[in-house]
C-alpha positions as CSV (number, residue, x, y, z in Angstrom):
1,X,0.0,0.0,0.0
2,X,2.1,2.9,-1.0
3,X,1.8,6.8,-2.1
4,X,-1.4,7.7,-3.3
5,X,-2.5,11.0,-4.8
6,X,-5.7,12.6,-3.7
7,X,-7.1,15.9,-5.2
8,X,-7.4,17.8,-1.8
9,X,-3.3,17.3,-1.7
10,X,-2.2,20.3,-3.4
11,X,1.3,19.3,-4.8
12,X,4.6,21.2,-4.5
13,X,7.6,21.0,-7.2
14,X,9.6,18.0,-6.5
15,X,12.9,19.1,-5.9
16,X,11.3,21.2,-3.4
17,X,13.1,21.5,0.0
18,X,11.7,20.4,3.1
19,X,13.2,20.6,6.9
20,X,12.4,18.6,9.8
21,X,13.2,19.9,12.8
22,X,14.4,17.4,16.1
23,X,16.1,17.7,19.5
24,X,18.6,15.2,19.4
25,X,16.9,12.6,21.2
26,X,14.5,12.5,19.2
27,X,16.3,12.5,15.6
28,X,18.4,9.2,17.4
29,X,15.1,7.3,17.9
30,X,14.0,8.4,13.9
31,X,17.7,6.4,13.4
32,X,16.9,3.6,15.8
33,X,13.3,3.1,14.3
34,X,14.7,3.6,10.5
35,X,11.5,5.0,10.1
36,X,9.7,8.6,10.3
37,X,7.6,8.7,13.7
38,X,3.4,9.7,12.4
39,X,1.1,11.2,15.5
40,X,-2.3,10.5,15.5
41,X,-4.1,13.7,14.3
42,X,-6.0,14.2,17.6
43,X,-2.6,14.1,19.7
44,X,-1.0,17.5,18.2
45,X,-1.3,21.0,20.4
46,X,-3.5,22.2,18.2
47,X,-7.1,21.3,19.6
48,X,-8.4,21.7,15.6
49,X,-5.9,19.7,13.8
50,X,-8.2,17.8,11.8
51,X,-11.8,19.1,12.7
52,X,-13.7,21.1,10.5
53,X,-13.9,24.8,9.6
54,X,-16.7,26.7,11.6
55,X,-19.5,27.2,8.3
56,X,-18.7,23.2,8.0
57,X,-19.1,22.2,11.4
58,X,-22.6,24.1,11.8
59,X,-23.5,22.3,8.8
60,X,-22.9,18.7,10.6
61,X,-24.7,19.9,13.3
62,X,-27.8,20.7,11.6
63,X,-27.7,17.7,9.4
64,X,-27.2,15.5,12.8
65,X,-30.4,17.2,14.5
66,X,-32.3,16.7,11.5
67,X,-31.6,13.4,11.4
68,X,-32.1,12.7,15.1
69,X,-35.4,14.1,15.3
70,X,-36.8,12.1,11.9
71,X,-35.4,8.8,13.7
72,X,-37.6,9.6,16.4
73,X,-40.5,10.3,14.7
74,X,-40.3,7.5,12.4
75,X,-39.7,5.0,15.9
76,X,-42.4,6.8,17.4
77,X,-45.0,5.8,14.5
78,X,-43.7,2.8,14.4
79,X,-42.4,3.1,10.7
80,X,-39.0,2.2,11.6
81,X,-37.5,-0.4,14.5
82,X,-34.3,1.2,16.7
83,X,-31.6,-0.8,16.7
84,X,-30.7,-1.7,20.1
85,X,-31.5,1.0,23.3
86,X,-32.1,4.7,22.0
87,X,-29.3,6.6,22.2
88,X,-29.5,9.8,24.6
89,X,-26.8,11.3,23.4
90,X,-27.1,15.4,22.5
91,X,-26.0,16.5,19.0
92,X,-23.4,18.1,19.6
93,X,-21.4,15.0,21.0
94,X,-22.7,12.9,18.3
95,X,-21.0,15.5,15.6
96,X,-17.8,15.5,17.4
97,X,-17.7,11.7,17.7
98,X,-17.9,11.1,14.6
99,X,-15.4,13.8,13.8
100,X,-13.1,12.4,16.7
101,X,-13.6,9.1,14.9
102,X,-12.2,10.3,11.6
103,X,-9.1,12.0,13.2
104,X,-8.2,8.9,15.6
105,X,-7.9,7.3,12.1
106,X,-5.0,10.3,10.7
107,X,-2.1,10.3,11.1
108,X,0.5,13.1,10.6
109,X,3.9,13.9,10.0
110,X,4.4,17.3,9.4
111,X,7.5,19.1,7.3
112,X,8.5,22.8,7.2
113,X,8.5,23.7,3.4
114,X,11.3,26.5,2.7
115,X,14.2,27.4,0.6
116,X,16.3,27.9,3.5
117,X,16.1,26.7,7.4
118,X,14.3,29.2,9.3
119,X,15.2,30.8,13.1
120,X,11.6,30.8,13.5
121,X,11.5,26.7,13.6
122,X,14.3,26.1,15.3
123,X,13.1,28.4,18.1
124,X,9.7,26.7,18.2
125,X,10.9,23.2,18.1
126,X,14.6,22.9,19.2
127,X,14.4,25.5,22.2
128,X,17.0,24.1,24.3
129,X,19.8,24.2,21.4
130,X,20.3,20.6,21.8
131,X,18.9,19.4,18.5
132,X,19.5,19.4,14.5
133,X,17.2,19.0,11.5
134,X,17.6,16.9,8.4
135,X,17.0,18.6,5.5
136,X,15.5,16.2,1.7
137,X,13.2,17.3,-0.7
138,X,9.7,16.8,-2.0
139,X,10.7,13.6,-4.1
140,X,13.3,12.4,-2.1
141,X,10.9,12.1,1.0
142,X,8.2,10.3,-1.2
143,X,10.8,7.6,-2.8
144,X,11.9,6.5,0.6
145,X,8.5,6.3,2.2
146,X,7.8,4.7,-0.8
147,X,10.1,1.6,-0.9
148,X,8.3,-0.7,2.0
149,X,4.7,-0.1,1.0
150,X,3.8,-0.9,4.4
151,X,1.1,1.8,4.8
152,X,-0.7,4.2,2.4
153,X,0.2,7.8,2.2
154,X,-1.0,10.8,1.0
155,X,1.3,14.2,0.9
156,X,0.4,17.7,0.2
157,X,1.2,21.4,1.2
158,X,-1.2,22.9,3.6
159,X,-3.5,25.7,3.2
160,X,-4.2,28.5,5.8
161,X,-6.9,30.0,5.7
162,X,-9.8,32.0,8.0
163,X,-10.4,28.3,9.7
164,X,-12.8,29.9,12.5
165,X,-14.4,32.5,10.3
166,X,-17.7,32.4,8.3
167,X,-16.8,32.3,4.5
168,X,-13.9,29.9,4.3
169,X,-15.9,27.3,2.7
170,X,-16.5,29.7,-0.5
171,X,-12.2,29.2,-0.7
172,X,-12.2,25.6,-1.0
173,X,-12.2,23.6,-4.3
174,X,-14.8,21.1,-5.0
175,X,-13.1,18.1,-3.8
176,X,-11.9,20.0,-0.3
177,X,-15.8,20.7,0.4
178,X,-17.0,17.1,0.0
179,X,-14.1,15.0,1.5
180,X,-13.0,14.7,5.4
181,X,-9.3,15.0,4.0
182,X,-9.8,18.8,3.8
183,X,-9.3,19.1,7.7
184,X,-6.1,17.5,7.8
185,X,-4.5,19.7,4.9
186,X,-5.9,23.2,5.7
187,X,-5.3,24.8,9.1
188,X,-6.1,28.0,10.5
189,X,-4.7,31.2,8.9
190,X,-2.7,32.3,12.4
191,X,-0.3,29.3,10.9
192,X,0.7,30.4,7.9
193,X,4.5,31.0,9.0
194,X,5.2,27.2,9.5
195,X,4.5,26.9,5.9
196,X,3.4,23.2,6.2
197,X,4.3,19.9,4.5
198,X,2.8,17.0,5.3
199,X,2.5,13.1,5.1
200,X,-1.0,11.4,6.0
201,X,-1.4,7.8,6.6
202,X,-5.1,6.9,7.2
203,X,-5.4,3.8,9.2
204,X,-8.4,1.4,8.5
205,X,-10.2,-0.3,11.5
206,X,-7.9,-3.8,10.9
207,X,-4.7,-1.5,11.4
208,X,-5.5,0.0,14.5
209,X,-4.2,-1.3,17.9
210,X,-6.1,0.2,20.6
211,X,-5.1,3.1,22.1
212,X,-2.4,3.5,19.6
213,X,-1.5,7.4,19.2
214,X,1.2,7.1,17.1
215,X,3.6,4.6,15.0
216,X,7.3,4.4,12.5
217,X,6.5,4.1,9.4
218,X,9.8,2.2,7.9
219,X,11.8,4.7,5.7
220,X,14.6,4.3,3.4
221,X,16.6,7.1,5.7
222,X,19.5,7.3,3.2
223,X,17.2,8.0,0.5
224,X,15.1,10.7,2.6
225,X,18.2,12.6,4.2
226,X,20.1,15.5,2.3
227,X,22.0,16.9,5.3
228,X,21.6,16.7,8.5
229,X,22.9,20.6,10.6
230,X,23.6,21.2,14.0
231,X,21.4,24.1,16.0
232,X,22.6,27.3,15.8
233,X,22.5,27.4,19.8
234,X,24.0,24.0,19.9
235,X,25.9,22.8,23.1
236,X,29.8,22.2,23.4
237,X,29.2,18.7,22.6
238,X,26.9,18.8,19.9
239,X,29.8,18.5,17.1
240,X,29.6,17.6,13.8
241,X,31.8,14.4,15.1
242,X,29.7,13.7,17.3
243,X,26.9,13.3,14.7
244,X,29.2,12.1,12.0
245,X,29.8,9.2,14.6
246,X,25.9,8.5,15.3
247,X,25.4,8.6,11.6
248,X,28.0,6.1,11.2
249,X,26.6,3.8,13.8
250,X,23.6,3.9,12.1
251,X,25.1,3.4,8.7
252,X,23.5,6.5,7.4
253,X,25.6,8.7,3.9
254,X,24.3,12.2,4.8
255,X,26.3,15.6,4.9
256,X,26.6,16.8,8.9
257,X,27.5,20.5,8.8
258,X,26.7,23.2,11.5
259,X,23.3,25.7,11.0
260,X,23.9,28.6,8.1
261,X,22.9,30.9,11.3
262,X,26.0,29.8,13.1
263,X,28.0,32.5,11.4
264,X,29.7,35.6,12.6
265,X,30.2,38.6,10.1
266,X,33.4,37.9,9.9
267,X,32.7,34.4,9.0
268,X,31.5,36.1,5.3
269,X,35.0,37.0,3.9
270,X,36.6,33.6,4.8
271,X,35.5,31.9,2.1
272,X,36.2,34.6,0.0
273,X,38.2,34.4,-3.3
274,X,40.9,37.2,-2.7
275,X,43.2,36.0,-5.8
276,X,40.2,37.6,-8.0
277,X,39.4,40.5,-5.4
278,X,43.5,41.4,-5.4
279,X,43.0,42.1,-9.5
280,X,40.4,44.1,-8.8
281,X,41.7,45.9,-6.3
282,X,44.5,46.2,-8.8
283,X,42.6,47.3,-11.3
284,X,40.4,50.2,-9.3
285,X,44.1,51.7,-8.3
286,X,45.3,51.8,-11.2
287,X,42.3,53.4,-12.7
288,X,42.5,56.4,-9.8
289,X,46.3,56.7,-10.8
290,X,45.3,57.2,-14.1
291,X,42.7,60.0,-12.9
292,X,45.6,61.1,-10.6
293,X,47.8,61.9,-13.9
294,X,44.9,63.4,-15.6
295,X,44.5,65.9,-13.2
296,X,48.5,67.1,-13.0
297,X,48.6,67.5,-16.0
């Protein structure tokens, strides 16, 4: 069961970069798994991740009340037989349990989409310095999540937009208003700066273990991984030997190099050619010698 496209999955270019961002201890059990951790879509901080916007919630409510109150009617008449003891529960819980039943089904691993790391992730997900983030690409993530077939997965950008607002159902396309999908691949406007990637793996009933909030998918890691680079507020020991070691143990082929934002000013005329910038400094003298002579004479 491998990659499948869906039309609510808006797809990026596929040489695309993507970062993921890890404390250490968690990058060393991606290693020790060989395969990319996905949390159940109900687990995140985010209390919406996965439920509806507003206009389409109100929606499921009135379509649940509706329904209720015919079932009673047509029990009451006798027309239809319940099946098994009526069921007290109100509306609104029976909306969010279905809802809740959809999300305990998704699950997420989520991607920052950039051309370049970004200060802002690495303060909201490696605070304490102690951490790195590996850096692949659109296809390369895709081909190594690709190679076991051991789940299906979907992957797609993710749209922000007024999630809690009247209105946001006249932004979505066709396909995002009639399929569940659409609450796992749009989030609310306010996240717009994580500029979200993301993997969904929908688990069927059979796949489930109970209670399970989370799982490795297996993942071809030498496919998936680019670079891995070191925090920018790393500790002493956080060295690229130190990875270069736990990469090795791990017999994982990736470039370990410190953060771009490790840098001093200074550090930008190290690498500098200064064969080519002596000739031109050669050059612009001898041009204000030769404006020098003009002048005497």
């Amino acid at each position: 069961m491998p990659y499948s496209e869906h039309p609510v999955f808006n797809q990026p270019d596929e040489e695309v970069a993507v970062w993921r961002y890890y404390t250490s201890t968690q990058l060393i059990s991606v290693f020790q798994n060989r395969g990319l951790y996905f949390n159940r879509s109900d687990k995140f901080s985010d209390p919406f991740e996965g439920v509806p916007h507003r206009d389409a919630l109100i929606q499921d409510y009135i379509r649940s009340a509706v329904s209720k109150k015919t079932d009673k009617r047509l029990i009451d008449e006798g027309i239809a037989t319940p099946v098994g003891e009526y069921d007290p529960m109100s509306t609104r819980d029976r909306v969010f349990q279905h809802i809740n039943t959809i999300r305990q089904r998704a699950f997420l691993n989520c991607w920052h989409q950039n051309n370049s790391e970004s200060i802002t992730m690495w303060n909201s997900y490696v605070q304490s310095g102690d951490g790195v983030l590996i850096k692949s690409t659109y296809d390369k993530l895709k081909s190594a999540l690709d190679v076991y077939g051991d789940y299906t997965f979907y992957m797609g950008e993710v749209g922000y937009l007024p999630w809690l607002k009247s209105g946001t159902d006249e932004e979505l396309s066709d396909a995002e208003r009639t399929n569940a999908f659409s609450n796992l691949v749009n989030k609310q406007e306010e996240y717009a700066s994580e500029s979200e990637f993301r993997v969904v793996a929908n688990l069927g009933p059979t796949e489930l273990e109970d209670s399970q909030t989370g799982f490795f998918m297996p993942t071809d890691l030498n496919e998936m991984i680019d670079e891995v680079r070191i925090s920018p507020d790393a500790p002493p020991w956080c060295t690229t030997e130190f990875w270069e070691n736990i990469l090795r143990k791990y017999k994982i082929r990736a470039e370990v190099r410190h953060s771009s934002l490790n840098q001093s000013p200074t550090d930008l005329l190290d690498d500098l050619n200064y064969d080519k910038i002596e000739e031109e400094v050669d050059d612009l003298y001898e041009e204000w010698v030769r404006e020098q002579d003009y002048l005497d004479s």
